[in-house]
C-alpha positions as CSV (number, residue, x, y, z in Angstrom):
1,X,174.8,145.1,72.8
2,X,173.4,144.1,75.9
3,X,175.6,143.5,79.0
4,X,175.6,143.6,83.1
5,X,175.6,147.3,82.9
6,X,175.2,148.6,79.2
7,X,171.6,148.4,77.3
8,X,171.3,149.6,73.5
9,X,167.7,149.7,72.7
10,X,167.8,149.9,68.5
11,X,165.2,150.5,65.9
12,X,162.4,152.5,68.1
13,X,161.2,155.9,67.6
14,X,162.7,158.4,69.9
15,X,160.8,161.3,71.0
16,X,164.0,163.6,72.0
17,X,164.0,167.5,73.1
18,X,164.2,168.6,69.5
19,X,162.3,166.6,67.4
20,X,161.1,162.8,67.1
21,X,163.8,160.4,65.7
22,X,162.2,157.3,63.5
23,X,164.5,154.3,63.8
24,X,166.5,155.5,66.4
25,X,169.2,154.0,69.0
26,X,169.5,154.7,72.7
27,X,172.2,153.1,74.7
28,X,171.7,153.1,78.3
29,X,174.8,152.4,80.8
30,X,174.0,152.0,84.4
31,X,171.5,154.2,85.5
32,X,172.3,156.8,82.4
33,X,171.7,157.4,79.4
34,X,175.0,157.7,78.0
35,X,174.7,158.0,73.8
36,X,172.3,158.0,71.2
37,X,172.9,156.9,67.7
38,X,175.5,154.9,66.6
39,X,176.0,151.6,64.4
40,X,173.3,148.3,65.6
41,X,175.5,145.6,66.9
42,X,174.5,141.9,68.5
43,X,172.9,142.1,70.9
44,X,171.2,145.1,70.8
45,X,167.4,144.9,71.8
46,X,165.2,145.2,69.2
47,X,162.3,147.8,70.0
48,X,161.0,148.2,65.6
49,X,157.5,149.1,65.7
50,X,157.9,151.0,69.2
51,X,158.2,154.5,70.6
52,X,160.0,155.4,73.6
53,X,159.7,158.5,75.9
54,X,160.7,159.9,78.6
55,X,159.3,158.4,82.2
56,X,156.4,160.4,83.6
57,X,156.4,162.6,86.5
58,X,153.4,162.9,88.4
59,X,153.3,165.8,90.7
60,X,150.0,165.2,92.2
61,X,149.0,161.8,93.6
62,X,147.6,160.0,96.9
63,X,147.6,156.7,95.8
64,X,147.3,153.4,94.0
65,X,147.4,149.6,93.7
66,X,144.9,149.7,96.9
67,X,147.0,152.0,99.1
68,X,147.5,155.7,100.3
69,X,149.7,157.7,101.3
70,X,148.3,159.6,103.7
71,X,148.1,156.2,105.2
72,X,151.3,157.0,107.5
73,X,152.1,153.3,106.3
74,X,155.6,152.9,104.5
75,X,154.4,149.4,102.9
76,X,151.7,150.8,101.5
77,X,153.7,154.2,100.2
78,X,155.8,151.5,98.6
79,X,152.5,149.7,96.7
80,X,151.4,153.0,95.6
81,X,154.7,154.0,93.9
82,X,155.5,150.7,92.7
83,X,151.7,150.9,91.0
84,X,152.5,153.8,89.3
85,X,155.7,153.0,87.9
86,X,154.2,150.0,86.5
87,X,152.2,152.6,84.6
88,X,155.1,154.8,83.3
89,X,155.2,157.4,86.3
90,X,159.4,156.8,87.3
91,X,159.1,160.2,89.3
92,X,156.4,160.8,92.0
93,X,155.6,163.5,94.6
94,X,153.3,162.1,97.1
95,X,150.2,163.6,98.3
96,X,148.9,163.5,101.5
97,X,144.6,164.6,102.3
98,X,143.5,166.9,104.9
99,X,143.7,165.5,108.8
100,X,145.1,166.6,111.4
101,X,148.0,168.8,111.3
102,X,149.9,166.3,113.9
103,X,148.7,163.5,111.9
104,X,149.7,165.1,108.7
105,X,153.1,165.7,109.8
106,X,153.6,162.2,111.1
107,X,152.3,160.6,107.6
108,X,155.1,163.6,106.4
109,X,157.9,161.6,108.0
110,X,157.3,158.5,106.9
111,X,157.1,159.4,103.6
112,X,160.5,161.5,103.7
113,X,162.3,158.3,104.3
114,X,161.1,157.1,101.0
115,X,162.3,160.5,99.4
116,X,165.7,159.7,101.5
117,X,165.7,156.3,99.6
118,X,165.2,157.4,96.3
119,X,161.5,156.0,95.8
120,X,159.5,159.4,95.8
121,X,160.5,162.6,94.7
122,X,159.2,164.5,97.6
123,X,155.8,165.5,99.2
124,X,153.2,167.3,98.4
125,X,150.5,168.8,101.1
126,X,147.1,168.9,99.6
127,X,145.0,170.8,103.1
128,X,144.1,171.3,105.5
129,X,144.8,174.8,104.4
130,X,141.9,174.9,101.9
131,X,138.5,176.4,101.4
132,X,135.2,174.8,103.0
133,X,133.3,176.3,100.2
134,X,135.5,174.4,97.5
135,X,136.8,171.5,99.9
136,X,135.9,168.1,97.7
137,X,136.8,165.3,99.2
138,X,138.4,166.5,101.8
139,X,137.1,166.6,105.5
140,X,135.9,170.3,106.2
141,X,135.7,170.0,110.2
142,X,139.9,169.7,109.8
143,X,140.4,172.5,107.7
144,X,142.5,175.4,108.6
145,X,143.5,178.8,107.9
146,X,147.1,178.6,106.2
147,X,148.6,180.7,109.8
148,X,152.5,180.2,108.3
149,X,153.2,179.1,111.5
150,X,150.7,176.2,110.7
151,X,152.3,175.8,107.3
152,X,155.6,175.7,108.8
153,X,154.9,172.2,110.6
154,X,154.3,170.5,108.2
155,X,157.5,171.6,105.9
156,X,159.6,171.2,108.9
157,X,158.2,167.6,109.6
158,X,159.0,166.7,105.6
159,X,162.5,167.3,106.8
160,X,163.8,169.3,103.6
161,X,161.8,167.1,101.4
162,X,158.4,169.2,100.9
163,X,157.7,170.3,96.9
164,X,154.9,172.0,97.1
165,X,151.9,173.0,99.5
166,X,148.3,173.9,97.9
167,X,146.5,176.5,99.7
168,X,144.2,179.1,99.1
169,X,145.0,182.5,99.1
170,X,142.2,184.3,100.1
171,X,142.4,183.0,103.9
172,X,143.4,184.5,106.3
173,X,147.2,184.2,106.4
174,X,147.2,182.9,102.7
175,X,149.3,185.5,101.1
176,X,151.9,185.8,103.9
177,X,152.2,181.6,103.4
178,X,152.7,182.1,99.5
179,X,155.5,184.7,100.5
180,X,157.1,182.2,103.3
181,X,157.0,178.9,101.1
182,X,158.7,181.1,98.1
183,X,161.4,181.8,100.3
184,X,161.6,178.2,101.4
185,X,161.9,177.1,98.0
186,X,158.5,175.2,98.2
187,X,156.3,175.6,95.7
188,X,152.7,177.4,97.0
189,X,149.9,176.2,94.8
190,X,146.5,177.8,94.4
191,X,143.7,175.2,94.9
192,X,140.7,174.4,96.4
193,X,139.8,178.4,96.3
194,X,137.1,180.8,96.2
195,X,139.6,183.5,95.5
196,X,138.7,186.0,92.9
197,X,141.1,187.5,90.0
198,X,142.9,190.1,91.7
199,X,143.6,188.1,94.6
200,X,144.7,185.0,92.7
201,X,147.2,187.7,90.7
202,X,148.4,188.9,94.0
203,X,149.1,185.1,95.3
204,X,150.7,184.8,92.1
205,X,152.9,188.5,93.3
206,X,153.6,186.7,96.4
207,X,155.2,183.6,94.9
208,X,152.5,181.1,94.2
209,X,153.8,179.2,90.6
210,X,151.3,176.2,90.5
211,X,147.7,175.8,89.8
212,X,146.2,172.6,91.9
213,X,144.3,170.4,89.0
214,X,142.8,173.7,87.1
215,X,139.0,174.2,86.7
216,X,138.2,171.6,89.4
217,X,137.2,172.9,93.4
218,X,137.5,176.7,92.0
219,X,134.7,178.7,90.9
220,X,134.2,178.8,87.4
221,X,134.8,181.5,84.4
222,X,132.2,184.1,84.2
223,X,131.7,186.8,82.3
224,X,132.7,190.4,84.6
225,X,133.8,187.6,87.5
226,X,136.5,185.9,85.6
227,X,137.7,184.5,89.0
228,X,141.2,182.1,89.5
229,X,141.1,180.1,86.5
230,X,141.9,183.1,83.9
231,X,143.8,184.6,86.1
232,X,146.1,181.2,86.7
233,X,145.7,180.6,82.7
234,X,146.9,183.7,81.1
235,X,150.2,184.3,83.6
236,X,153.6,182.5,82.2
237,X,155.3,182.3,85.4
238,X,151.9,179.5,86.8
239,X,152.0,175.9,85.5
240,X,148.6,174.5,85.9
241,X,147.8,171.0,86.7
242,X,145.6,169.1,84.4
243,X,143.6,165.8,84.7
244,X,143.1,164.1,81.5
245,X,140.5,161.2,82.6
246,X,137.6,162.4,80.5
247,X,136.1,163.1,84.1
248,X,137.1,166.0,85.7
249,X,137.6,168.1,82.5
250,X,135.9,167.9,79.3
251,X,138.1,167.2,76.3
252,X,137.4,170.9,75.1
253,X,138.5,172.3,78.3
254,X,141.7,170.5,78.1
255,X,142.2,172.3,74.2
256,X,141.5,175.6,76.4
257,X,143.9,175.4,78.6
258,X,146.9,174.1,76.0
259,X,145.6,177.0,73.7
260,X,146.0,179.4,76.3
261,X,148.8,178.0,78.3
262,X,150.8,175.8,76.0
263,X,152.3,172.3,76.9
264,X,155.0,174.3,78.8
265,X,153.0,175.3,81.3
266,X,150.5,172.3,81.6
267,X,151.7,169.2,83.6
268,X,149.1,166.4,83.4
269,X,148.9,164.8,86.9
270,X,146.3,161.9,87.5
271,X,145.4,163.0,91.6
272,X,145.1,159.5,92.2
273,X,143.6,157.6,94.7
274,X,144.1,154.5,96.4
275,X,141.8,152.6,93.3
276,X,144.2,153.2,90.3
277,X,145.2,150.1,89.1
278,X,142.7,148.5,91.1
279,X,138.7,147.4,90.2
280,X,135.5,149.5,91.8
281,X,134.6,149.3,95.8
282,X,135.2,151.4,99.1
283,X,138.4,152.8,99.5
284,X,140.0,155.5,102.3
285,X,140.8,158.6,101.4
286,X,142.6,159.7,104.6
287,X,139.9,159.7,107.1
288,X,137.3,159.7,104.2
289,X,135.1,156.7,102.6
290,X,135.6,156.8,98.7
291,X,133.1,154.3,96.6
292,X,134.4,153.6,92.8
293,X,131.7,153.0,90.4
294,X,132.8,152.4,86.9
295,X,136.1,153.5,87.5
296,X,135.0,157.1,88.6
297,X,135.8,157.7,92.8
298,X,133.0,159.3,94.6
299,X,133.0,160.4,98.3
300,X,130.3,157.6,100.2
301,X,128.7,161.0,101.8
302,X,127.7,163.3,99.4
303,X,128.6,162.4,96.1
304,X,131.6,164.7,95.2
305,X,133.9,163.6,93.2
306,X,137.3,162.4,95.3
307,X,140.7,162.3,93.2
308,X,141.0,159.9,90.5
309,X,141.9,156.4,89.0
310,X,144.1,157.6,86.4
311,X,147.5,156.4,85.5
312,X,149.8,158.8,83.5
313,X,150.1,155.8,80.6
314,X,146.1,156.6,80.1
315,X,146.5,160.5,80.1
316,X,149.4,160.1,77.4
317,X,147.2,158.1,75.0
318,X,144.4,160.3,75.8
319,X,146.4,163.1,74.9
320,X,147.5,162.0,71.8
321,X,144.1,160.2,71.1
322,X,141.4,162.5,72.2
323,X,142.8,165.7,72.4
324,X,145.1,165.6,69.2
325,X,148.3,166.6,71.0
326,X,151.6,165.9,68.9
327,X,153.9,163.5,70.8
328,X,156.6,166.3,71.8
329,X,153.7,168.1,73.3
330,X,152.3,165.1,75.2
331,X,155.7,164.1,76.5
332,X,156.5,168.0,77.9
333,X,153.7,168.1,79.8
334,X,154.1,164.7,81.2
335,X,157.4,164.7,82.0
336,X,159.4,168.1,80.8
337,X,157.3,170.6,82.6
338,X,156.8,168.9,85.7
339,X,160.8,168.1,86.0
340,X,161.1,171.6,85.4
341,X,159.0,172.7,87.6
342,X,160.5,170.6,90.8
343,X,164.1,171.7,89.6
344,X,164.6,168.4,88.1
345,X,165.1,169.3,84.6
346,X,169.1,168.0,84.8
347,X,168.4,164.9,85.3
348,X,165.1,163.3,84.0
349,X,162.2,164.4,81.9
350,X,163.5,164.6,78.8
351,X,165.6,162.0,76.8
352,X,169.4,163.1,76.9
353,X,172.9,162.1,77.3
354,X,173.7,162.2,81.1
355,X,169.9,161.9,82.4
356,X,168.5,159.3,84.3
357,X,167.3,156.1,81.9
358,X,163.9,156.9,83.0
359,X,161.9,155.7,80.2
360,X,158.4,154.6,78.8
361,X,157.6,152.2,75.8
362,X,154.8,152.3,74.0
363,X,153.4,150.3,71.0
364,X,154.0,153.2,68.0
365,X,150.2,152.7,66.8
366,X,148.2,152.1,69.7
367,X,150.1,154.1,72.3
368,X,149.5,151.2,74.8
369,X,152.4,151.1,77.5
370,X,154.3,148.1,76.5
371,X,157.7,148.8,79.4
372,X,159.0,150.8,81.9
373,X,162.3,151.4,82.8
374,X,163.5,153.6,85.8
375,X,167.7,154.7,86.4
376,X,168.4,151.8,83.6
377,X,166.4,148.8,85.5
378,X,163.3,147.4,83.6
379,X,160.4,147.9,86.2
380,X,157.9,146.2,84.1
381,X,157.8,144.4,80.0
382,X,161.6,144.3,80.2
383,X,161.3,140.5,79.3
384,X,159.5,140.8,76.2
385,X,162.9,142.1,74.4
386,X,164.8,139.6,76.1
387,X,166.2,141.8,78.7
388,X,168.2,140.2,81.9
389,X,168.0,143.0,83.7
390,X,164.9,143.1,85.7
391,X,164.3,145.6,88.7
């Protein structure tokens, strides 16, 4: 059954809230998802040998397809999105890179017109309210002390549309930021820190509910100094952000965190950069030079590594490949948690009567991404079921 407005995708595996569904059928009207089940009829499209999940929400990127943006460039916003989708990611929170704080908010209002026309989710501020001692790839002659009033700017220039701020706490004005972004309803992330335990646990007191990409620009675990990352790992009311390249975190360290914090409080982000889905070169990172070399981004000066080239299709197969997650696992922390998280829950990240037909297909054996579709419009591989309705 295939019409203008109604879709029945038949014979696919289904990986639902409660349990995977072998030969199942999903029947997609409009933008929703309006019944699963029922009796094949003609016309149905015929996904045997397939596995469908929900669409991924990324939480953490700055870029793609060759743009940024923290480019303040709406066309190039648009690129990066479209990238992703094309990848599986049907919900994305943008990321801007440290500059400065007028410059920030202006790239902020741009992108808050894409919120206002459904293409992102919101924005994310990554700086300039970070550490100098854990600053990566980001410009420390711009950083700045999270002052709330500071803060403020740049969640009043997002027009209602911020989702979450990383800062670190242990600056001056850190704690009393966590505090006024709780009561905004923002989320305040912990990242880029050289807090200590008790004063990431006293962030987390304040109101801080997200860990900016775990283990990476924080100091590490020791023994009497367990610092952020056990503190941010063993609390259930912190998600922590995890990047599943096989670069910034070693395949153990991934089992770590999901033994510790479970796939309901891990959302896998990429923290891309303009290279994803693009070959090796220079590329910006907001005022920064970024050279790509074998896929893996590198600041020009000094080495460090600078976000990644990761789509979210390549940390679901990854997950399921290298790290041995079972799908439901996989698909919570690539698209449950993190719809969750930004209050999204009721209408995508999970596969369910009255949600947004955001989906992903992928080949049941390999895993590869095989089509997108986003509010019940094929982004990409709609054609190879014989679909007419392309985005």
């Amino acid at each position: 059954m295939t019409t203008a407005d109604r879709t029945a995708l038949a014979g696919a595996r289904l990986v639902l809230p409660d349990g995977v569904v072998d030969d199942g059928r999903i029947v997609v009207d409009g933008p929703t998802i309006a019944a699963f089940g029922g009796e094949t009829e003609p016309g149905d499209l015929d996904l045997a040998g397939y596995t469908v999940v929900p669409g991924f929400v990324d939480l953490h990127v700055h870029g793609g397809g060759g743009a940024s943006y923290a480019s303040g460039n709406a066309e190039e916003a648009l690129l990066a999105a479209r990238t992703h989708l094309e990848h599986g990611t049907t919900t994305t929170v943008a990321s801007t890179v440290t500059g400065e704080i007028d410059e920030v908010a202006r790239q902020a209002a741009v992108l808050a017109e894409l919120v206002e026309d459904g293409v992102l989710a919101g924005i994310h501020f990554e700086g300039p309210f970070i550490s100098h001692n854990r600053c990566g790839a980001h410009r420390p002659d711009l950083l700045r002390d999270p002052d709330p009033a500071l803060v403020r700017k740049l969640v009043d220039a997002a027009r209602g549309h911020a989702r979450m701020v990383t800062l670190a706490p242990e600056l001056p004005g850190g704690l009393d930021s966590v505090r006024m972004l709780a009561d905004l309803g923002v989320i305040a992330a912990v990242g880029h820190t050289d807090a200590d335990y008790a004063t990431t646990l006293r962030a987390v007191d304040a109101g801080a509910t997200v860990a900016t990409h775990l283990f990476n620009a924080m100091p590490g675990i020791a023994h009497r100094a367990p610092g952020p990352i056990v503190a941010l790992l063993e609390d259930e009311r912190v998600v922590v952000e995890l990047i599943n390249d096989g670069v910034h975190l070693h395949p153990s360290v991934l089992d770590l965190a999901y033994g510790t914090a479970g796939a309901d409080r891990v959302a896998l982000i990429t923290d891309a950069m303009g290279a994803a889905g693009m070959g090796d070169g220079l590329y910006p990172l907001g005022p920064l030079q970024v050279e790509v070399k074998d896929g893996v981004a590198r600041l020009v000066e000094g080495g460090a590594i600078a976000g990644s080239t990761l789509t979210l299709d390549v940390a679901f197969r990854r997950s399921l490949t290298v790290n041995g997650l079972t799908l439901n696992q996989a698909v919570r922390s690539l698209s449950t948690t993190p719809a969750r998280l930004l209050g999204l829950d009721g209408t995508t990240g999970s596969l369910a009567t009255g949600k947004h037909a955001d989906l992903v297909v992928v080949d049941s054996t390999s895993y590869q991404l095989v089509a997108v579709m986003r509010r019940g419009r094929w982004a990409v591989g709609g054609e190879r079921f014989g679909t007419v309705k392309p985005a």
